[in-house]
C-alpha positions in Angstrom: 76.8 60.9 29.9 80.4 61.5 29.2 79.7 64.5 27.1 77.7 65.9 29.5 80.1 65.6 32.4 82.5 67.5 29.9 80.5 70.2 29.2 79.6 71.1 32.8 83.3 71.2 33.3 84.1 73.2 30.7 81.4 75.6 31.8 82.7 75.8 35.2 86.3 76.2 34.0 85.0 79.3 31.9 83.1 81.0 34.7 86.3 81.9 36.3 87.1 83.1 39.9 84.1 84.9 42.1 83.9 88.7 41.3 86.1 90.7 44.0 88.3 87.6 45.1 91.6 88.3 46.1 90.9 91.9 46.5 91.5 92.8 50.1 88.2 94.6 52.1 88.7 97.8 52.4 91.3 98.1 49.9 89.3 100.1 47.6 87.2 103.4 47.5 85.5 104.6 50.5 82.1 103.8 50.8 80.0 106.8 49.0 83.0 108.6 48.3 85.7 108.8 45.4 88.7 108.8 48.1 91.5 106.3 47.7 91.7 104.9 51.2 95.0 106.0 53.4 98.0 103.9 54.0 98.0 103.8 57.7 101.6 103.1 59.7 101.2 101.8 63.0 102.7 105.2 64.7 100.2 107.0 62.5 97.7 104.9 64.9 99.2 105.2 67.7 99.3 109.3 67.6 95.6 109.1 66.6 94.2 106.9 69.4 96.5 109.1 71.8 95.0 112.1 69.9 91.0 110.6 69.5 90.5 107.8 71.9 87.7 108.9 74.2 88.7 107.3 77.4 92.3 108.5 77.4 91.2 111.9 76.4 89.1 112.0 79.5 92.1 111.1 81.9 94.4 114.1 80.1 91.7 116.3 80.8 91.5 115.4 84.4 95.2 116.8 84.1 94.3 120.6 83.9 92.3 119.7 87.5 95.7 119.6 89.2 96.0 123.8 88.3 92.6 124.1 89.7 93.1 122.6 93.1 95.9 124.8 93.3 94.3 128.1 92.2 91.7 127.2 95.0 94.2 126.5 97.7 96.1 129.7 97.0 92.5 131.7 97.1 91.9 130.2 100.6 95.5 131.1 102.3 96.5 134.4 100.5 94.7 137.3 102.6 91.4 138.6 102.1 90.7 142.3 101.4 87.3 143.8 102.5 86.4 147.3 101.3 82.9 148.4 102.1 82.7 152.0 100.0 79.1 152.4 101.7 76.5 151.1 104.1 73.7 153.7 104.2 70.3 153.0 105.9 67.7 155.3 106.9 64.9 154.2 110.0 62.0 155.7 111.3 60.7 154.4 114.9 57.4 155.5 116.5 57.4 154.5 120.4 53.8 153.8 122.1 54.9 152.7 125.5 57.4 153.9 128.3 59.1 152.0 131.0 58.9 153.7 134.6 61.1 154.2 137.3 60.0 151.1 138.8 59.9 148.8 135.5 56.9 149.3 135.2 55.4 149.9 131.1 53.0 152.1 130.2 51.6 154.1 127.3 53.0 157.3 126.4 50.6 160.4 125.7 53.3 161.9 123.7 53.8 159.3 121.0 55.9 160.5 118.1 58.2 159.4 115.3 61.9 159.2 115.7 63.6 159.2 112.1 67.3 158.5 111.8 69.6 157.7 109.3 73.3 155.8 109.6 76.3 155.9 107.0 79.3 153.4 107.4 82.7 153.3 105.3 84.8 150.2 106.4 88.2 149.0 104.6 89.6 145.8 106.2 92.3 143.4 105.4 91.8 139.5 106.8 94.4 137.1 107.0 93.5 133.5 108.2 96.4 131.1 108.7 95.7 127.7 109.2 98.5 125.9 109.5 97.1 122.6 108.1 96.4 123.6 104.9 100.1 124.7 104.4 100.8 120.8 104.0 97.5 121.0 101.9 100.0 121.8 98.8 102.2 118.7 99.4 98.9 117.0 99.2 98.2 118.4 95.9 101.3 117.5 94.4 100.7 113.7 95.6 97.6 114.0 93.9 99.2 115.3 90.6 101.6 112.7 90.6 98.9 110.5 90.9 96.9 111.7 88.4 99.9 111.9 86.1 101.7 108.5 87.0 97.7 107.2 85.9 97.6 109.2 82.9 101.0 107.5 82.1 100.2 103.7 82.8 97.0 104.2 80.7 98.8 105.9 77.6 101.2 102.6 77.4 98.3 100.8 77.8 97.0 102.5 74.5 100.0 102.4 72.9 100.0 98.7 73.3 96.7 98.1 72.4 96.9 99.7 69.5 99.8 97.7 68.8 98.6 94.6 68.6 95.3 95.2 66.8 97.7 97.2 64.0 99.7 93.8 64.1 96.1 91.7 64.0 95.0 93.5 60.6 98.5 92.9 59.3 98.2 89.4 60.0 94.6 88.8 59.1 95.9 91.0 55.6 98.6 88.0 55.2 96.2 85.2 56.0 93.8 86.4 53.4 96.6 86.8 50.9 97.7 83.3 52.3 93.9 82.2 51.2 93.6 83.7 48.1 97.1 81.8 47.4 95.4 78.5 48.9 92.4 79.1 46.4 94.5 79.5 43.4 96.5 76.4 43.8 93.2 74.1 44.6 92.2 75.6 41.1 95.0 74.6 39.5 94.5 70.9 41.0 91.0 71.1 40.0 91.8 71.9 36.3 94.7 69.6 36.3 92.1 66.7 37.4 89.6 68.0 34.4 92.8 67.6 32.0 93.4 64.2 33.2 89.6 62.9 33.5 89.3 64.4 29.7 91.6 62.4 28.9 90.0 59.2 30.5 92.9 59.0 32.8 90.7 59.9 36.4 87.2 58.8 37.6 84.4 61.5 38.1 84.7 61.4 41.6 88.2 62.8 40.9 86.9 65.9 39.6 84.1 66.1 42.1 86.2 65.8 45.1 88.1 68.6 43.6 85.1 71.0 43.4 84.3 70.2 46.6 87.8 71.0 47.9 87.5 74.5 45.7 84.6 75.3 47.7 86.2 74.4 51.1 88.8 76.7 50.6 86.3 79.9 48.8 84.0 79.3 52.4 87.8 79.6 54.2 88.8 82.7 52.2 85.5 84.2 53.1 86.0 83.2 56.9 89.6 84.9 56.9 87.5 88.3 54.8 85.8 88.7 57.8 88.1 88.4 60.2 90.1 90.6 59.0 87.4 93.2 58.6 87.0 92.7 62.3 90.8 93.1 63.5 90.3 96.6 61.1 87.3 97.4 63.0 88.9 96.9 66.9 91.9 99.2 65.4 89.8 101.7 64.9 87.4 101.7 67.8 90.8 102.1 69.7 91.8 104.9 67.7 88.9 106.7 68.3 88.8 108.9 65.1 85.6 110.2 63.6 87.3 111.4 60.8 88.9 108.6 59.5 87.8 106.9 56.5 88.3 104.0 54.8 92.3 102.7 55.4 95.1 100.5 54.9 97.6 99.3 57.1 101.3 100.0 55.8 102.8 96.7 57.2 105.1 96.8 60.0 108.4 94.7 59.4 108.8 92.1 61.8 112.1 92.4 63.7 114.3 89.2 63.9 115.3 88.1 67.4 117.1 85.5 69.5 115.0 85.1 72.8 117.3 83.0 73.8 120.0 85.5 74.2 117.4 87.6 76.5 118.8 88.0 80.2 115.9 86.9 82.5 116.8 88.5 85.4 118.2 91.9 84.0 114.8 92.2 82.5 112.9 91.6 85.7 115.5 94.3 87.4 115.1 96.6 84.4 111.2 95.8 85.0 111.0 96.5 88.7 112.6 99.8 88.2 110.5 101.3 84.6 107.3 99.3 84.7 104.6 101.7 84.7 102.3 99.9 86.6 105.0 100.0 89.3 105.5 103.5 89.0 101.8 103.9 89.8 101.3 101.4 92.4 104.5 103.8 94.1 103.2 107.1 93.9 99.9 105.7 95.3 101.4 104.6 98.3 103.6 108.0 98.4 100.2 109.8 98.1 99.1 107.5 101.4 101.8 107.9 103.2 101.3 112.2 102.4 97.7 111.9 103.4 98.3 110.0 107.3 100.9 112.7 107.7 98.3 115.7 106.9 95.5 113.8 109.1 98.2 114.3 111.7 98.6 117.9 111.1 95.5 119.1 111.7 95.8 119.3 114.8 97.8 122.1 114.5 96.4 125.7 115.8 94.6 128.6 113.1 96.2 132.4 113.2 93.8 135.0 112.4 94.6 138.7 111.6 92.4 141.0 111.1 92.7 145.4 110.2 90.5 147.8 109.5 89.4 150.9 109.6 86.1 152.3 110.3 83.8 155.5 110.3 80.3 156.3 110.4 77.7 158.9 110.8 74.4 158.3 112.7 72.4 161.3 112.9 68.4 162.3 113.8 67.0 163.1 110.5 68.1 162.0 107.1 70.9 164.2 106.7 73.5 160.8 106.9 71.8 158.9 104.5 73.9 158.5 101.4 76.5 160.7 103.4 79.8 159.9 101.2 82.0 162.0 104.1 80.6 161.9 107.6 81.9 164.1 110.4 83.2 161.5 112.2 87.0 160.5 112.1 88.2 157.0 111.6 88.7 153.9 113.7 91.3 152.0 113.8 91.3 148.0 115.0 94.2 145.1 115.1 93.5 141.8 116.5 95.2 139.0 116.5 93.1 135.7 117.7 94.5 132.2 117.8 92.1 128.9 117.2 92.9 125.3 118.6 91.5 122.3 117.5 88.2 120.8 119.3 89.4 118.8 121.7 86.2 117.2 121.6 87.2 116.0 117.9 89.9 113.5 119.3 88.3 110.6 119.2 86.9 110.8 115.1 90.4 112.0 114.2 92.1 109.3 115.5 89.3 107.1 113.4 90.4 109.1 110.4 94.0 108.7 111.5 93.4 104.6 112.0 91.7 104.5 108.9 94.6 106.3 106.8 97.5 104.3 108.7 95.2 101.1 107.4 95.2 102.1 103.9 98.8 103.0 103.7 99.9 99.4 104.6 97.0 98.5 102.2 99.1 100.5 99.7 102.4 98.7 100.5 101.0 95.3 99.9 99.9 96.3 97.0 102.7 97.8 95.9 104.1 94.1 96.8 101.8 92.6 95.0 102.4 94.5 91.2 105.7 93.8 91.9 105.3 90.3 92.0 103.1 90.2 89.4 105.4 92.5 86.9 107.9 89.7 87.8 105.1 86.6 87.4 104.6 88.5 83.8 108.0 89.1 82.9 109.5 85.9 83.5 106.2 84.2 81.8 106.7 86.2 78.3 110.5 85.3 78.4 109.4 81.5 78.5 106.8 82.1 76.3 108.7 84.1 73.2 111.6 81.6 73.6 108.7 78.7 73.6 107.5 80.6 70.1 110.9 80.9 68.6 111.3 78.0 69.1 107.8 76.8 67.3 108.6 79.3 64.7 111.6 77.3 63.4 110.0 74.3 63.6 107.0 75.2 61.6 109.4 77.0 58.9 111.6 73.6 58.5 108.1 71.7 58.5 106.2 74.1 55.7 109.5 74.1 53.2 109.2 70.7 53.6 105.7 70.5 53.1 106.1 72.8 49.9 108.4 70.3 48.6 106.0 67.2 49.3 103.1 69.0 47.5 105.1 69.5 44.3 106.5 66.1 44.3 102.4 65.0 45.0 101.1 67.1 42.3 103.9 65.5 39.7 103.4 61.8 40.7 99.4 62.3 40.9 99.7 63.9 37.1 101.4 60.6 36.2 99.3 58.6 38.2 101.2 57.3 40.2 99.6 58.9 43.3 95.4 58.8 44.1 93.7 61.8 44.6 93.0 61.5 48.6 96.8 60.9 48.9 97.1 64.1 47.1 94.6 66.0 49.0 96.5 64.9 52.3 99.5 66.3 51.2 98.1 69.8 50.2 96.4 70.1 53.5 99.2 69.3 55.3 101.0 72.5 53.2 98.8 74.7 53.7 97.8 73.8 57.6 101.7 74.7 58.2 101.7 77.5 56.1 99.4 78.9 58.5 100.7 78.0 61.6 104.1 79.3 60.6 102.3 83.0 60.0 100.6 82.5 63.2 104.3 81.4 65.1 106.0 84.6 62.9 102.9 87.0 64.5 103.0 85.3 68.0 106.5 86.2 68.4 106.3 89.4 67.1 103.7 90.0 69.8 105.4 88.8 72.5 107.8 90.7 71.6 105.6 94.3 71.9 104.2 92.9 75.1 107.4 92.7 76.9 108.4 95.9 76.0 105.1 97.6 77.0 105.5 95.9 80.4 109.1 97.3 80.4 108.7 100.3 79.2 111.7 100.0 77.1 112.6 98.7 73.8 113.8 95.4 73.7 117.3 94.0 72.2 118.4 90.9 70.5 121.2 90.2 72.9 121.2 90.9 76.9 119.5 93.9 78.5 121.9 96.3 80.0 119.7 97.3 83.3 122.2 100.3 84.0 124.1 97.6 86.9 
């Protein structure tokens, strides 16, 4: 029975690891291809997704609309030219009946046909002045503001995004790395509990314990392989690229900071003045404000001018149709006619008017309200990275000591001095805070990026100047 127990560990201690372990997805050829896969760097990403991502392309392309509601504008104030080179018609009229002295009709013995023709030239010039649509093109520019100030919000948004799914795959890179590290060491316990039960020195459920830890960790390793393959995935759905192959991620150092030395309040001033969201939620009530002022203006009168000149040949016969010079001279007209609003519109307009006055102060509440919630956010990530820090230090002191532990465990259990469960305790332990300390390193790091975003400006180790 011993033998046997010896053999079947020496056969599993000769199969070796599982073919592609440690090897991280993705990392080699592209499927059906001979390319090496590219080293992505997270502005790489970021200039792709700006470049690629479907959604964001749409609102940049709603950009070039601002031209075009200009171009139309323009077309409908500048004046309009009319040039008729040639009317021609030609008519022929036979006439049955006659009217009398007296009104009364009656049928004519001498019915015959009456042919004609007519030829008209006509060059005109039209200019229609409505004195609305002049503030028309202060409306526009509200609206490309708008447009823009959204454009603007939604690119940081990207930016972000992208951010922190580059920073995902970089961690989920680490934690498999962190796995495979896991994995070795359980393998070295395992063999160094086949040495020992060789040697008669451990019971059998020593060394089976210890395959069923190697297992634990292979299923964990194989949990964090697919994880990461779906942080790589959400990077590049955000990206948007159909030409992008298989990748890497170049990993992004992880700048040190003291959230502690962070100035709350300059942030939240810095915040209230560069937050993009605030930006927008401005130049939305702006564009309000622009449109109850227009409503008001359209009660203001249209000029029309109108010039031309005219002549025309109307002759028996058809000797004026397609007549390019008739006899007769040219006309000359000028008129000048001014247009006031339908009185009878009041009441709608002042409906409109209500309605726009309503959604102005429904624009300066909100306005209020992303300012508060900027603040809400600001003040919230400047607890929160200080909370992490603060975690982070912890769980560094806690994993060197755990290190230390596990190689004193690993010494006194090859001496037998320590059992096996007290053994496996300790490992745990190591590598439970091994992963919580990546986590705590990752969770500031994104903190950090979110703040920023919501700033709109990179942030310092030390206080924040807000420009005061």
């Amino acid at each position: 029975m011993r033998v046997r127990s010896a053999l079947l560990a020496a056969l599993v201690l000769m199969a070796g690891p599982v073919p592609g372990m440690g090897q991280e997805p993705g990392a080699g050829h592209a499927p059906g291809t001979g390319d090496e896969p590219i080293r992505l760097t997270l502005d790489e990403a970021v200039q792709r997704a700006l470049g690629q991502n479907p959604g964001y392309r749409q609102t940049v392309r709603d950009l070039e609309l601002n031209a075009l509601d200009r171009r139309d504008l323009w077309l409908s104030v500048l004046p309009q030219p009319q040039v008729d080179l040639l009317t021609t018609s030609m008519a022929w009229n036979r006439q049955r009946v006659a009217e009398g002295f007296f009104g009364e009709v009656t049928e004519r013995d001498d019915a015959g046909t009456i042919h004609t023709s007519r030829t008209q030239q006509r060059v005109g010039l039209f200019v229609t002045v409505d004195l609305a649509e002049f503030f028309q093109f202060r409306g526009l520019d509200e609206t490309a503001r708008v447009r823009e100030a959204g454009a603007t919000a939604q690119g940081r948004e990207l930016q972000a995004r992208v951010a922190t799914a580059f920073l995902e795959v970089q961690e989920r890179v680490q934690a498999l790395e962190l796995e495979e590290e896991l994995l070795e060491r359980t393998r070295e316990n395992r063999d160094l509990a086949r040495r020992l039960y060789a040697l008669a020195r451990r019971d059998r459920i020593d060394l089976v314990s210890m395959e069923l830890e190697v297992a634990e960790q292979e299923d964990a390793l194989e949990r964090s392989r697919t994880e990461l393959e779906s942080a790589r995935l959400t990077l590049r759905t955000l990206m948007g690229d159909p030409e992008l192959g298989a990748f890497q991620v170049e990993p992004e150092p992880l700048r040190p900071m003291d959230p502690e030395a962070l100035d709350e309040e300059a942030l939240v001033r810095l915040g209230r003045e560069a937050s993009p969201r605030i930006l927008q939620a401005e130049v939305q009530r702006r564009a309000a404000a622009g449109t109850l002022s227009r409503n008001r203006a359209r009660w203001l009168p249209t000029l029309t001018l109108s010039a031309g000149t005219t002549r025309q040949g109307f002759v028996q016969g058809g000797d004026a149709f397609f007549d390019l010079r008739p006899d007769a001279g040219w006309d000359r007209a000028l008129s000048l006619s001014v247009r006031f609003p339908d009185l009878g519109l009041y009441f709608s307009r002042r409906t409109e008017q209500g309605r726009g006055e309503v959604d102005l102060r429904n624009r300066e509440d909100a306005l209020r309200e992303v300012r508060t919630e900027v603040e809400r956010e600001i003040r919230t990530l400047v607890r929160e990275l200080r909370g992490a820090a603060r975690t982070l230090r912890t769980q560094e002191r806690r994993t060197a000591l755990a290190e230390e532990q596990v190689e004193l465990a690993r010494e006194a259990y090859r001496l037998g001095r320590l059992s096996y469960l007290e053994l496996r305790e300790a490992q745990g332990r190591a590598a439970e805070f091994r992963r919580q300390a990546l986590a705590a390193q990752y969770t500031v790091e994104r903190g950090r990026r979110e703040l920023e975003a919501l700033l709109d400006a990179p942030l310092a180790a030390g206080p924040v100047d807000d420009g005061r």
